[in-house]
N, C-alpha and C positions, 0 to 999 in steps of 0.2 A: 750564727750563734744559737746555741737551745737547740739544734737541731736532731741530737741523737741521746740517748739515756736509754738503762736499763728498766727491762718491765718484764715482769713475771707472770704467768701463769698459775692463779690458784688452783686452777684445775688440773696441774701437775706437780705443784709441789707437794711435796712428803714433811716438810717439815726436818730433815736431818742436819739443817746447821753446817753444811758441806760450803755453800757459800761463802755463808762467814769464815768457815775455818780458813779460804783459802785467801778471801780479804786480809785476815791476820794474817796471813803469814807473808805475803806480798809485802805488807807495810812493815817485817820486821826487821829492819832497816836501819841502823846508824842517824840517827834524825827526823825518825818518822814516829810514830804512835803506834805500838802495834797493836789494832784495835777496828773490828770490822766497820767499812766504809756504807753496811747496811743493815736495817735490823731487822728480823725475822719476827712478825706478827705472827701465833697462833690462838686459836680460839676454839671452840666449840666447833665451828662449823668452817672453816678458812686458815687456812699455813701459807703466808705469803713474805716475801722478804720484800721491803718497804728501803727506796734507795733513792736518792737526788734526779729529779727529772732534769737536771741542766735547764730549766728555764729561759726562753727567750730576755722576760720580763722577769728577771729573779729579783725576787722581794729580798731575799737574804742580800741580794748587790747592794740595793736601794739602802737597805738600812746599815748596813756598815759603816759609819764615820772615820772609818779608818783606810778607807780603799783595802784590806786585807782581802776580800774576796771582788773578783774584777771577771771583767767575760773576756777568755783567750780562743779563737777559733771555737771550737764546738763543745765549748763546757764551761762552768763557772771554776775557776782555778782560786787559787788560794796564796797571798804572799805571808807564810807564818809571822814575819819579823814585824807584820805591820798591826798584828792583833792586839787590841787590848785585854779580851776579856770580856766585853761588856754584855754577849750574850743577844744583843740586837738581831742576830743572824739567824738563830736559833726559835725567837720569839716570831719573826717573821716569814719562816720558810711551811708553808701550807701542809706536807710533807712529814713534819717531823724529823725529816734527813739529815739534819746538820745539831752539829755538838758540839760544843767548846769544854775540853779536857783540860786540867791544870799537870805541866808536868816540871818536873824539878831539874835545872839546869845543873851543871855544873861546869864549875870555874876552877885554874890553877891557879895557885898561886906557891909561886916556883916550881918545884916537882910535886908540890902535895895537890892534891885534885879535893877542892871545895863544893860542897852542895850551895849552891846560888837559891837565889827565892824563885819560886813560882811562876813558870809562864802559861800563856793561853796557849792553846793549839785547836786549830780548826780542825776536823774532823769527819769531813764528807764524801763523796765519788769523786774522783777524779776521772773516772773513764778508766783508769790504769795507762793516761796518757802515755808513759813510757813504754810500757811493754808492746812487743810486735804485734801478739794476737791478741789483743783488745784486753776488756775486762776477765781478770782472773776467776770473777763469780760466772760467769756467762759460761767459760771454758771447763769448769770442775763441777759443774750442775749431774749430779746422775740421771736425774728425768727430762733433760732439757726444758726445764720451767721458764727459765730465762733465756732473755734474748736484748740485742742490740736493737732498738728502735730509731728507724733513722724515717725523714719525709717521706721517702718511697713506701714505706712500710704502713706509715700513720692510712697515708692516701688510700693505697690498697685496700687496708683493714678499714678504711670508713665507706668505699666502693664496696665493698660485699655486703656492708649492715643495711645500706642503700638498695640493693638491689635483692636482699630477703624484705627488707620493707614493703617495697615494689609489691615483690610476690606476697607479701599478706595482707596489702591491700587491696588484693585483686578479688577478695570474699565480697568486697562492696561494690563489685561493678553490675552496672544493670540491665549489660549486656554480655553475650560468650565472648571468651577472651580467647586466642590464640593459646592453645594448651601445648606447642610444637616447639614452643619460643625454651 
């Protein structure tokens, strides 16, 4: 579980909202929210789009009193029907990644099609579990910012920070070091 989520590069994003648009458009869907699954931080000095890390230990799980967000294989999933509304999910996700939208049901009642009162809809990453090639933001990125982060990856990229460490801790030794290595 938790083991794979989207992560960006701000040192490639542009900023063009390409992500989102293809998040919207994946989710526009007969029962979905059409409504991107990430948000796009810009600022002065940083354009990064900000998205559910899948949490091992997802806080947003813990607080739900409703079981509506639960851990299915490698992501936190969501069952709509089980939402209240209360927003727990939201206040507790580190992230910021998660939203509870109100959206307007509707009901028949015989042929005539009734607007219903108000439901919650969760509002976060799925991974784009359904689709073949993964997430839809990862795939329509123009600057490849984004990427799929899985353990392999994590490891790797904490292997290299390690082993620049190494080399600049090597200013402190108080002997000649192997300059070949």
């Amino acid at each position: 579980m938790g083991s794979k989520f989207v992560v960006a590069d701000p040192g490639l994003c542009i900023g063009c909202e390409t992500c989102m648009a293809g998040c919207m458009l994946k989710h526009s869907v007969p029962g979905d929210v059409e409504k991107p699954r990430l948000k796009l931080v810009k600022t002065l000095t940083v354009s990064t789009p900000i998205v559910c890390h899948q949490c091992v230990d997802a806080p947003c799980v813990a607080a739900c009193p409703e079981g509506a967000l639960y851990f299915e294989e490698d992501r936190v999933a969501m069952d709509q029907s089980r939402c209240i509304g209360c927003r727990s999910c939201v206040l507790a996700c580190p992230y910021g990644a998660v939203q509870i939208d109100p959206i307007k049901g509707v009901t028949m009642m015989g042929s005539v099609p009734m607007e219903s009162a108000q439901e919650a809809f969760i509002v976060k990453c799925d991974l784009c579990y359904d689709r073949e090639g993964g997430p839809v933001c990862v795939s329509v990125c123009p600057t490849n910012s984004l990427m799929v982060a899985d353990e392999e990856e994590l490891v790797r990229r904490q292997q290299e920070r390690r082993v620049k460490a190494a080399a600049a801790s090597s200013a402190f030794s108080s002997v000649p070091l192997n300059s070949n290595l």
